[in-house]
N, C-alpha and C positions, 0 to 999 in steps of 0.2 A: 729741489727746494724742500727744505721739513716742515711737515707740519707746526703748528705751534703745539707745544703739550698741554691739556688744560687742565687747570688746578681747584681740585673741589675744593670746597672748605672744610674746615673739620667740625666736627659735631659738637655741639657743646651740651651741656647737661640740662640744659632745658628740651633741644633735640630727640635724647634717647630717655626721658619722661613721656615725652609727647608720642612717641613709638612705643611705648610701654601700653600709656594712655589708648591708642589705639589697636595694640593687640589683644582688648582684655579679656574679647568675646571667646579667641582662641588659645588664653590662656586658660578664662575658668574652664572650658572645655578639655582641654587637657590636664588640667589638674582634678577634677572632676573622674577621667580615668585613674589616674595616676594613684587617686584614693582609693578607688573601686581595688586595680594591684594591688596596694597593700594591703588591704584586707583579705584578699585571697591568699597573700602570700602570708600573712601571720596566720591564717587559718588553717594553713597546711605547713609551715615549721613546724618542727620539732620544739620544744621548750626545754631549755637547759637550766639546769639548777647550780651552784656550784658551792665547793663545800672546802671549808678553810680550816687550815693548820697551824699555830703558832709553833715555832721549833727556835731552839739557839742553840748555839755550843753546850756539848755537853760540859759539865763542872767535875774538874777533878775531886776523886775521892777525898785526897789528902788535902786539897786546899784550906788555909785556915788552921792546918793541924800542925803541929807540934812532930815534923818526922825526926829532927837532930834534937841533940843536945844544946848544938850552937844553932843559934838566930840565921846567923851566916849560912852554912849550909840549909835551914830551911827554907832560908828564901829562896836559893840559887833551885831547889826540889821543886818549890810551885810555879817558879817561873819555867820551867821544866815542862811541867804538868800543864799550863796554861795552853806554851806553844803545842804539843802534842795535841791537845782539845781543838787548837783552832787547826791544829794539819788536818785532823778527823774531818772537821766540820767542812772545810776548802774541799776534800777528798767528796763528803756526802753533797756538796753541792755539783762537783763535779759526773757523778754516778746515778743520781736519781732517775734521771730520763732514757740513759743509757740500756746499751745491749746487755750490760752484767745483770740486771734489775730487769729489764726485760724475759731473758731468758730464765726466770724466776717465775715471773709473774706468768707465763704463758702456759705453766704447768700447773695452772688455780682454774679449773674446768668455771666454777664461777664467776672470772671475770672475763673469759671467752665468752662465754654466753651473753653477759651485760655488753663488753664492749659492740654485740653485733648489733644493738639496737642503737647504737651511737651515729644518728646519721642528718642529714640537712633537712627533710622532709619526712612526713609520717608515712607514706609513700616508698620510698628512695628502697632501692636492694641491700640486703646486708651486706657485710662481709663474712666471709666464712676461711677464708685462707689466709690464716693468721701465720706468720713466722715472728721469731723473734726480731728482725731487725722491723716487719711494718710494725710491730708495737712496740720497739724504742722511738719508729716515726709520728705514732701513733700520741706517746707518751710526752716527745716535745711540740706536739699540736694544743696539746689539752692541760699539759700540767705546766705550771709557772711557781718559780719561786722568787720572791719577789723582798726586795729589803723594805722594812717597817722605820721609817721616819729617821732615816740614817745611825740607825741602832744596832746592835750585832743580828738584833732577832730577825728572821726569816718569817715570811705568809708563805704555806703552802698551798695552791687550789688546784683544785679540776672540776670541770666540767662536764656534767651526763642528766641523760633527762630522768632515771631514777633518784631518787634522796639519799632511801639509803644505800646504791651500791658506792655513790657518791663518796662517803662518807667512809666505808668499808674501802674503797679502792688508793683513797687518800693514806689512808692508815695502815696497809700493805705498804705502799713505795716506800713508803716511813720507816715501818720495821726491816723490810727485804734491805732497802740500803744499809742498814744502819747493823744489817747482821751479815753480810757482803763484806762491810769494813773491818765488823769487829772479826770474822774466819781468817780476814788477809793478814790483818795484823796478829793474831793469834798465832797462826802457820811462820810468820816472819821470827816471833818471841823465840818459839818453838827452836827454831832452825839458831837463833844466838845461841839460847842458853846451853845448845846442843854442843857448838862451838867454843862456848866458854871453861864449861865441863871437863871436854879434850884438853883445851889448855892449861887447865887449871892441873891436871893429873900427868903434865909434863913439865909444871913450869916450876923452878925451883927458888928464884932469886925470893924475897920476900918482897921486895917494894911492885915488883909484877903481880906477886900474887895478890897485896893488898891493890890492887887496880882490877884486877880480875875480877875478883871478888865483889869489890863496887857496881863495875858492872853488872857481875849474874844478879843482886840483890836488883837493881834496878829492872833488868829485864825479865827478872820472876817477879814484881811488884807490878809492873805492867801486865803479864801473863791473869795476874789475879784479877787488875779492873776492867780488861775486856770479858773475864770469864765468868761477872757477874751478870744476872740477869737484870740487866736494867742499860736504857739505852749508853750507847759508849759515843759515839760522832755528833749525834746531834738528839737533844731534852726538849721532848714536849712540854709547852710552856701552857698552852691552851688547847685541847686534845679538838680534833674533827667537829666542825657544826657543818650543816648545811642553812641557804639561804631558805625564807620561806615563798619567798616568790620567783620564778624565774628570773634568770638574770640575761637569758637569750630565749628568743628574740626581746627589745624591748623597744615597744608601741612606740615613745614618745620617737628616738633617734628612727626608727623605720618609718613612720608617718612625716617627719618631715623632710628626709630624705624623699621620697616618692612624690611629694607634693615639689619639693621645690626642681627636681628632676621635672614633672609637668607642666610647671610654667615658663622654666625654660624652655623645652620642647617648643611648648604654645610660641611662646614670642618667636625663635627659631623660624618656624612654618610659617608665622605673620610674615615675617621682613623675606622669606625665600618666595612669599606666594606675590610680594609686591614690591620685587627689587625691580627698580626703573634700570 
């Protein structure tokens, strides 16, 4: 014969008030520590500053300009020049964080030095055995780029408890990518117009050469606006600030995290020290 099963009732919200109501001794008690941890713990983080980049697409040379005679082919030229800015731009978002920029950036004895004090506690050990691929790791931990209010424009930040290496290290990934794209595509020109050159000194027909020739023009017009100095994938719009107050650790979100961490505890320990 079975027993009968028996059916508690369920709690209702006046219930688990009333259990609240009664654990309060051993909540403020444990929030009470919970406070105490947090203060130890911000008094031993590290403080992080971080330091912002505006960036967009860069803007074609010729935009706006007058490269034909006809309307027609200057617009079919900037719509041209557009898409290439935004391949750049796709290209620098894609490379910033990466091992290309990385193995860049690992040969600036000044940011080996800054990044070894990049750490959780003032405490904590450095690092000292830097390779390229831990500071491509390194670089998608701390650097973000981020869209500005669904606008082409890019935020660039990072994160470090110096201001200004902050601000110096932002401005590096900036230039190294953006001079990464402009060698690749430079080398790529290079390598057409090499090719077009050959052709052109074999090809007899005229309606080939006059295509040929469109080409080289186009791909020594390109050769010229990466070989300017001034950025090519992606335009500083608003050059590097830093914040003036840390932005890690911050007090309000760590204190009420710890506190409410504490009171749960407390209740927790109440209802395990007086479960019937």
């Amino acid at each position: 014969m079975t027993s009968p099963h028996v059916v508690l009732p369920e709690k209702t919200l006046f219930d688990v008030l009333r259990d609240v109501w009664r654990s309060k001794f051993y909540m403020a008690f444990f929030a009470v520590i919970a406070l105490i941890s947090a203060f130890v713990f911000l008094s031993f983080a590290q403080k992080f500053y971080r330091a912002d980049m505006l960036i967009a697409p860069a803007t074609p040379m010729g935009q706006g300009m007058q490269v034909s005679s006809r309307v027609g082919e200057s617009s079919i030229q900037v719509q041209h020049e557009n898409l290439q800015s935004t391949a750049a731009f796709i290209r620098f978002e894609a490379i910033y964080d990466g091992m290309s920029v990385a193995s860049v950036l690992i040969q600036d004895k000044e940011i080996l030095a800054a990044i070894n004090f990049d750490r959780t506690f003032e405490f904590s050990k450095s690092h000292t055995d830097w390779s390229a691929e831990k500071l491509s790791e390194y670089l998608k931990r701390r650097v973000r780029l981020e869209p500005v209010s669904g606008t082409p424009l890019r935020r660039l930040t990072y994160l470090h408890p110096n201001k200004d290496f902050a601000t110096y290290m932002i401005a590096r990934i900036h230039r190294v990518s953006d001079e990464i794209i402009r060698r690749r595509i430079l080398r790529d020109a290079n390598g057409r117009i090499a090719y077009l050159n050959n052709a052109l000194a074999t090809t007899i027909n005229p309606d080939h050469r006059r295509n040929l020739t469109a080409l080289l023009i186009e791909q020594e017009r390109l050769k010229m606006l990466v070989s300017l100095d001034q950025p090519y994938a992606a335009m500083i719009i608003e050059r590097p600030f830093v914040s003036s107050k840390p932005r890690w650790p911050d007090l309000y979100i760590i204190y009420a995290v710890f506190l409410f961490v504490g009171l749960l505890f407390g209740f927790i320990v109440y209802g395990l020290r007086h479960h019937e």
